[in-house]
Structures are given as structure tokens and as C-alpha cells.
C-alpha positions as CSV (number, residue, x, y, z in Angstrom):
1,X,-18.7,45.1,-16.6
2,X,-15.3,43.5,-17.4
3,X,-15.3,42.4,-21.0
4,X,-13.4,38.7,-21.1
5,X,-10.3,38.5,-23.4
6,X,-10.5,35.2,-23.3
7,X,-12.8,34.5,-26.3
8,X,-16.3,33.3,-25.3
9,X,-14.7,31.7,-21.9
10,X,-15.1,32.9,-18.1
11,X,-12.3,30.5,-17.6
12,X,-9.6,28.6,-18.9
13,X,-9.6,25.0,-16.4
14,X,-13.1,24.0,-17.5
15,X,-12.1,22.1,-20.4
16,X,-9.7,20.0,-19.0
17,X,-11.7,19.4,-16.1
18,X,-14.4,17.6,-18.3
19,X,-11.3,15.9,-19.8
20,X,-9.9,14.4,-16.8
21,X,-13.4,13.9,-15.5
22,X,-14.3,11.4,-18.6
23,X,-10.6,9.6,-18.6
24,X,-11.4,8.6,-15.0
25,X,-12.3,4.8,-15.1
26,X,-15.0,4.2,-15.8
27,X,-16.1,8.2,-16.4
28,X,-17.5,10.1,-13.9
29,X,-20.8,12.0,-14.3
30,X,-20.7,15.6,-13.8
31,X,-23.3,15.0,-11.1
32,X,-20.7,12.2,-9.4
33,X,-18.0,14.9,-10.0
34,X,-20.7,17.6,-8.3
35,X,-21.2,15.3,-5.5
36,X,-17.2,14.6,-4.5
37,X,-17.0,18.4,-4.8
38,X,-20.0,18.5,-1.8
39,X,-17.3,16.0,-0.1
40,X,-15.0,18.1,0.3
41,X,-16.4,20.7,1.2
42,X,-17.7,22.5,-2.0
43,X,-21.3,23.2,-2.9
44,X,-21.7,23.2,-6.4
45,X,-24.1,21.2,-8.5
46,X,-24.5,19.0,-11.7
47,X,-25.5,22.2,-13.8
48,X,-22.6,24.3,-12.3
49,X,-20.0,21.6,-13.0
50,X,-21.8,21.5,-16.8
51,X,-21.6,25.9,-16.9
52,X,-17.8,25.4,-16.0
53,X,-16.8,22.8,-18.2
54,X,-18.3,24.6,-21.0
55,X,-16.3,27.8,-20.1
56,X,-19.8,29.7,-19.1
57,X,-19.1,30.4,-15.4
58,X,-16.2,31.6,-13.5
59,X,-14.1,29.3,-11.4
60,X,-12.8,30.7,-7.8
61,X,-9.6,29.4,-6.7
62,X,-10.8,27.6,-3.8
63,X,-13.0,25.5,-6.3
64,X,-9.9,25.1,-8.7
65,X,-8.1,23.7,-5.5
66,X,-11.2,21.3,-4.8
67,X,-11.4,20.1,-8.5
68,X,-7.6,18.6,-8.8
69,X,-7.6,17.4,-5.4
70,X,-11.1,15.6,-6.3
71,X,-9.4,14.7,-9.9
72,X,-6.4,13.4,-8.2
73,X,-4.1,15.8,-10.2
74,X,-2.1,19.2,-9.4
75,X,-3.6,22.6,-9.8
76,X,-1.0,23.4,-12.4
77,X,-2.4,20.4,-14.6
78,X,-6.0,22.0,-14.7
79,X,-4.5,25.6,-16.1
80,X,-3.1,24.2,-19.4
């Protein structure tokens, strides 16, 4: 199996996800950012938006799209 070069992370967008998702007003829950993912179209749950925030599971790029367009920012913003 692929060994990760990125530290301890499977990806680099799950930490600023949880950052945008608690600077919302008033903060959204990980399960309220779970279910707006099933809104548009993803399904994902509470305890895969906590595994991704905490760097512990891989993001695909159709997800990444769903999370800034849920987060009402550009992809770009979730890569730094």
C-alpha cells in the first residue's frame, strides 16, 4: 500500500474544512455539514465528515467540489 508523505494525513483540505465549518454563523455541526453534503447530492455522514476533518480519510474530488460549494467558498480556498 501507498505510504502517505503527508505526515499522519490522507489529506490536506480537512482542516480547513472544520475551520470554515465553525466560522459559519452560528457553527455548523458536522452532522448539519453531513446533511447539506446529502443535499447536494453527497452521501457522507457525521463520522465521515469528523475522519476528514481530522485528516484520517481520503477526500475524492467530487466531495472536495461538494464541500466549498456547501461552505460557500472556492475549491482553491480548501487546499491551503
Amino acid at each position: 500500500m501507498y505510504k502517505n508523505k503527508n505526515g499522519n494525513l490522507n489529506n490536506i483540505a480537512g482542516l480547513r474544512i472544520a475551520e470554515l465549518r465553525k466560522n459559519l454563523f452560528p457553527g455548523m455541526s458536522q452532522r448539519a455539514l453531513a446533511d447539506q453534503m446529502q443535499s447536494v447530492g453527497i452521501d457522507i455522514d457525521k463520522n465521515a465528515v469528523q475522519r476528514i476533518e481530522c485528516g484520517k480519510r481520503f477526500i475524492t474530488d467530487i466531495e472536495l467540489k461538494a464541500f466549498a460549494e456547501v461552505l460557500n467558498v472556492d475549491v482553491r480556498k480548501l487546499l491551503w
